[in-house]
LUMDOTOR-142474 format. One record per residue (C-alpha): residue in three letters; y, x, z. Coordinates in Angstrom, 2 decimals, decimal comma, padded with zeros to 5 digits, always signed. Layout:
residues N
> ALA Y X Z
...
end
This chain:
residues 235
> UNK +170,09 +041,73 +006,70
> UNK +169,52 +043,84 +003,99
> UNK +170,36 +047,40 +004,34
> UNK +172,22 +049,31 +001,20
> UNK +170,06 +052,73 +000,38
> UNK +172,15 +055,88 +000,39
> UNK +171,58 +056,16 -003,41
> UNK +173,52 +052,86 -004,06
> UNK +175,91 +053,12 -006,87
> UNK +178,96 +052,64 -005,51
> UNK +180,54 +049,91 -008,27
> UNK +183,73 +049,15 -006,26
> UNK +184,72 +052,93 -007,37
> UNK +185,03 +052,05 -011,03
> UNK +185,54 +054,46 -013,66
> UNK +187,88 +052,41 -015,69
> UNK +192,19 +051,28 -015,73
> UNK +192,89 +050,42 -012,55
> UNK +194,02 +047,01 -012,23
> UNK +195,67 +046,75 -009,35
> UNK +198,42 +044,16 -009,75
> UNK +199,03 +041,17 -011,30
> UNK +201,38 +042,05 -013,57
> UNK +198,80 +044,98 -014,87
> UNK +196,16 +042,25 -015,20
> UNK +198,52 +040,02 -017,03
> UNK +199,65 +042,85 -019,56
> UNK +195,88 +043,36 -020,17
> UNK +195,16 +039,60 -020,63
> UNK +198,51 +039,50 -023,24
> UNK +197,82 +043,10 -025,64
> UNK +193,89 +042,14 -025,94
> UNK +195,06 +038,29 -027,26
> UNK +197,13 +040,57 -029,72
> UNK +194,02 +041,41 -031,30
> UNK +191,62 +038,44 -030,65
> UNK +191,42 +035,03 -030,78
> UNK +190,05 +034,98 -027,33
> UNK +190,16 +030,93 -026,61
> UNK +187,49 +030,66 -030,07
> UNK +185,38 +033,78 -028,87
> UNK +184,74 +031,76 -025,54
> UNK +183,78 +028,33 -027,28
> UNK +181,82 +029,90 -029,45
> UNK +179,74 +031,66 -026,17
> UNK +179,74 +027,98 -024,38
> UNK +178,52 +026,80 -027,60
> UNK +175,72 +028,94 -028,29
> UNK +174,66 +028,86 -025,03
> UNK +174,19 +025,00 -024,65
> UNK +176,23 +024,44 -021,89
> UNK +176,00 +021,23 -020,39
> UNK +178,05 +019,28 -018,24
> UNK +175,68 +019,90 -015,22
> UNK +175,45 +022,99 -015,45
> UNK +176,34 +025,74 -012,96
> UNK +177,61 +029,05 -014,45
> UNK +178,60 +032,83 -013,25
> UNK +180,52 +035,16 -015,23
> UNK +180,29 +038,96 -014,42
> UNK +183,45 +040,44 -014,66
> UNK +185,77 +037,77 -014,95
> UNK +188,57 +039,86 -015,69
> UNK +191,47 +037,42 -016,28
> UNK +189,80 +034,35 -016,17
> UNK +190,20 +033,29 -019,98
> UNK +185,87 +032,53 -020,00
> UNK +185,90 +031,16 -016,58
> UNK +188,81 +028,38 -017,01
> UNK +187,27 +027,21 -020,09
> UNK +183,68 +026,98 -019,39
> UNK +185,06 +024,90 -016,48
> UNK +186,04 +022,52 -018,32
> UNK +182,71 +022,12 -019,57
> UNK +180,71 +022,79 -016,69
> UNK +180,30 +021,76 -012,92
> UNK +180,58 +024,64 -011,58
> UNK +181,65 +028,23 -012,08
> UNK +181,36 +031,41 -010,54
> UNK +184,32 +034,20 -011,27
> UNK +182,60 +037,28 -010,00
> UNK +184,47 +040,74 -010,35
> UNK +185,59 +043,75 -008,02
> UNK +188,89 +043,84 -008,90
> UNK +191,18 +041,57 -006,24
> UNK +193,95 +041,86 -008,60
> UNK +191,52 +040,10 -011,23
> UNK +190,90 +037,21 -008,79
> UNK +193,75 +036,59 -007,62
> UNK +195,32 +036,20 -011,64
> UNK +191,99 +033,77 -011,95
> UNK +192,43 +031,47 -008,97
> UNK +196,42 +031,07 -009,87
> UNK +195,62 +030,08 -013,48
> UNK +193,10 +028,10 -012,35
> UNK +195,41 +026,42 -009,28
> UNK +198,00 +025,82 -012,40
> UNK +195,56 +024,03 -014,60
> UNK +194,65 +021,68 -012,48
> UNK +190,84 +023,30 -012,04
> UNK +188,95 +022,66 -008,70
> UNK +185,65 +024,01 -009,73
> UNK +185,98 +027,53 -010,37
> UNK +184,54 +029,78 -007,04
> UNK +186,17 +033,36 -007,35
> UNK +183,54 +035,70 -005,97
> UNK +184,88 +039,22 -005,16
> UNK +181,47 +041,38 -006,19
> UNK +179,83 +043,14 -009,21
> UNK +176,38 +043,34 -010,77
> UNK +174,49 +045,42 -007,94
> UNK +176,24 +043,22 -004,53
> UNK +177,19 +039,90 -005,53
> UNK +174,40 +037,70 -003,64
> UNK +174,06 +034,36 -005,18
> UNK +173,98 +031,69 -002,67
> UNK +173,30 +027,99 -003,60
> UNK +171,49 +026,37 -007,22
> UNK +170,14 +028,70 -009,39
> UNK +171,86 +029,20 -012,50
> UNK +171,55 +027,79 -015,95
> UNK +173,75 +030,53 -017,15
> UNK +175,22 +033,99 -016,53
> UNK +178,02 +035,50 -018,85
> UNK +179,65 +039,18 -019,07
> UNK +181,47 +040,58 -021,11
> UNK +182,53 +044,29 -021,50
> UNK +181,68 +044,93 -017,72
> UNK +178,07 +045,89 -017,91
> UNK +179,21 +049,52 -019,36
> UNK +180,94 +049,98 -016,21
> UNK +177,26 +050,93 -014,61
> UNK +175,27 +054,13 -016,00
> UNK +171,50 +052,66 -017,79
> UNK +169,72 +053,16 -015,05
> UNK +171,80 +050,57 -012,91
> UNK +172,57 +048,54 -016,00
> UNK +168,71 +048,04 -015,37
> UNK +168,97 +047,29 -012,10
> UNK +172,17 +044,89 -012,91
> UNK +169,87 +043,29 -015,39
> UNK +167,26 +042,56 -013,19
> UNK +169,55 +041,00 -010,58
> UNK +170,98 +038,65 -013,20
> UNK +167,85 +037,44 -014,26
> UNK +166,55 +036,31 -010,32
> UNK +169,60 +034,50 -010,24
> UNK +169,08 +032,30 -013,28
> UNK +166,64 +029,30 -013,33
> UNK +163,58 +029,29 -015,53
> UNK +164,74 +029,42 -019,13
> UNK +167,99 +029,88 -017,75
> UNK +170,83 +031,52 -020,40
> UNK +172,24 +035,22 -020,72
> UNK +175,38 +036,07 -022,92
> UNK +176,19 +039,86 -023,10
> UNK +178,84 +041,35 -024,88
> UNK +180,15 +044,54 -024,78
> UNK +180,62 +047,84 -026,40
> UNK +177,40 +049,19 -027,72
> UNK +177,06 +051,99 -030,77
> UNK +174,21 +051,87 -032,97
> UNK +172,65 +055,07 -033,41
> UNK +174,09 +055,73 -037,44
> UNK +177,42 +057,01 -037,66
> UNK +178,24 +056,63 -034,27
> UNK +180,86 +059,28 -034,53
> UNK +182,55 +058,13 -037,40
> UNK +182,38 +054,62 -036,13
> UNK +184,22 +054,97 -032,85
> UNK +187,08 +056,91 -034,68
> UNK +187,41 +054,37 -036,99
> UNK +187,89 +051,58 -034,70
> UNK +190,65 +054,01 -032,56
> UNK +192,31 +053,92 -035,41
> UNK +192,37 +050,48 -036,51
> UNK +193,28 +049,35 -033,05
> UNK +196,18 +051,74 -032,75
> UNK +197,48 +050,50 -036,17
> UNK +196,94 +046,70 -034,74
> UNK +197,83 +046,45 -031,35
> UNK +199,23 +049,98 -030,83
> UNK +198,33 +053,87 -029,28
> UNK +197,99 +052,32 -025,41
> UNK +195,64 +050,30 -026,34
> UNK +193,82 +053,68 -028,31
> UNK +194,19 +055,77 -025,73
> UNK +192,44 +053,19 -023,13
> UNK +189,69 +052,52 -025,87
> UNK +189,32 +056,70 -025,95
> UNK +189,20 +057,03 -022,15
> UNK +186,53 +054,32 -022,37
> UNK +184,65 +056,49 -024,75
> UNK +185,02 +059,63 -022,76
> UNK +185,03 +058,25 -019,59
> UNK +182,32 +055,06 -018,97
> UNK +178,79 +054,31 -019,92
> UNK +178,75 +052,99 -022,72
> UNK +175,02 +053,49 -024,92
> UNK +173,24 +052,69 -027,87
> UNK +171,82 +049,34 -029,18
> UNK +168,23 +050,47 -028,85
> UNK +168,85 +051,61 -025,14
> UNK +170,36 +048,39 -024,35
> UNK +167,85 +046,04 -026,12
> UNK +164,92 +048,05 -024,54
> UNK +166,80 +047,02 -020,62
> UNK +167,13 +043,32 -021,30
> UNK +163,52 +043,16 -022,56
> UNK +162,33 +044,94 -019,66
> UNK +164,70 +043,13 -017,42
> UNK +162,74 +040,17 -018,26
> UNK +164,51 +038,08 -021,48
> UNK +164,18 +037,25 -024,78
> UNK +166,62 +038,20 -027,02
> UNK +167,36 +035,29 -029,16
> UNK +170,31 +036,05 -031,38
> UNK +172,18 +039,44 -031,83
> UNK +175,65 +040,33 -033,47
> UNK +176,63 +043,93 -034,26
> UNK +180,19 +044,43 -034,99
> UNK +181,22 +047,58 -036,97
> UNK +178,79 +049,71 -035,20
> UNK +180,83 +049,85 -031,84
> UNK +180,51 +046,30 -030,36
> UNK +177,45 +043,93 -029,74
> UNK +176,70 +040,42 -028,52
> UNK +173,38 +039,28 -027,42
> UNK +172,63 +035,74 -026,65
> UNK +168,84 +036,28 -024,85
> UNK +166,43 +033,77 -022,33
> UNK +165,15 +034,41 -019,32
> UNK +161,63 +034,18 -019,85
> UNK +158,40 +033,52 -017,45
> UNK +156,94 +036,55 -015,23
end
C-alpha cells in the first residue's frame, strides 16, 4: 500500500466555491451556460481529440457532468473524476436520467485518483488544474500522463494569463462578465484571481513539456484563458 508523505497537498481542502449541494452545483451548471455554448465547446474537445468509439476516457474535474455525458455518447467508457460529492452526485443523476450506463463517477483529484483497469486513450480537464499550486500542477501532470496509453490524448483548458497586459486583461474580462452574466459571477471570477493558482502561459507550457507531451495545438483567449490539445509522447 502506498503510504501518502506528510508534504502531500491536501486537494480535498480546495481553495475555491464550495459546492456542497446540488442545488449550488446546478446554479453553477445554469449562470456558466449563460455565457457559453457549453454543449459546442465539448464537441469541439471530442472532436479534436479523435475520439473513437472504443475508446476509454477520464475527465478531471467533472464538475457537472456536461463533458462527461457527452463524450459518453461517443465513447465506451468514461471516467467522472472530481472531489466534490455534490459534483458526483449531480453527474450520476443526469446520467441515470439520460439513459447512460457507461459513465464511472470516481470521487478523487489529480494527486489520489488511482486508475485501475485499460489505460487511457484520453484524459480531459478543464478549469480544475489551477486548483493545485505549479509545483503539484507538475506532479498532477505527470500522473495524467502514466495513466494514458502510448500516444494517448490530453485536453487542458483553463485559465492561464499570458505574460503582456496581464493586469489590464483580467480587469477587462471582470468586467465583461459582470455586464454578461452579472456581479456574482465577477466576484467568483475575482476570488479566483485572488484566491487560486492560476499562472502564466509560459509556466504552464514549460510543465506539460516536462510532464512528458507534445503540445500539438494551442488557443489563447483574450489573454486570460487557454486550451491546449498536447500527446503523450515516448520516454
Amino acid at each position: 500500500m502506498m503510504t501518502t508523505p506528510l508534504w502531500q497537498y491536501d486537494e480535498i481542502t480546495h481553495t475555491g466555491k464550495d459546492f456542497a449541494s446540488r442545488e449550488v452545483v446546478a446554479g453553477y451548471d445554469a449562470r456558466h451556460r449563460q455565457f457559453r455554448d457549453v454543449d459546442k465547446e465539448n464537441e469541439a474537445i471530442i472532436n479534436g481529440l479523435g475520439l473513437q468509439p472504443d475508446h476509454v476516457v477520464a475527465e478531471f474535474g467533472c464538475g457537472t457532468g456536461a463533458f462527461a455525458l457527452q463524450a459518453a455518447r461517443r465513447c465506451a467508457k468514461v471516467y467522472a473524476v472530481d472531489i466534490s460529492a455534490a459534483m458526483l452526485d449531480y453527474t450520476g443523476w443526469k446520467a441515470e436520467t439520460q439513459g447512460l450506463d457507461n459513465i464511472i463517477c470516481c470521487q478523487g483529484g489529480f494527486l489520489t485518483y488511482v486508475h485501475e483497469g485499460k489505460a487511457l486513450d484520453a484524459a480531459v480537464t478543464s478549469l480544475a488544474l489551477h486548483h493545485l499550486p505549479d509545483f503539484w500542477k507538475q506532479k498532477a501532470l505527470q500522473r495524467l500522463n502514466g495513466m494514458l496509453a502510448a500516444e494517448g490524448r490530453l485536453f487542458l483548458h483553463d485559465v492561464v494569463f499570458t505574460e503582456d497586459n496581464y493586469e489590464a486583461n483580467i480587469q477587462v474580462w471582470i468586467d465583461k462578465l459582470s455586464i454578461e452574466v452579472g456581479p456574482d459571477m465577477a466576484q467568483d471570477v475575482a476570488r479566483h484571481v485572488r484566491c487560486e493558482d492560476s499562472t502564466f502561459t509560459w509556466i504552464m507550457e514549460g510543465l506539460l513539456v516536462r510532464a512528458g507531451f507534445r503540445i500539438d495545438r494551442v488557443d489563447y483567449t483574450d489573454g486570460v484563458l487557454a486550451c491546449y490539445y498536447c500527446t503523450k509522447i515516448a520516454p
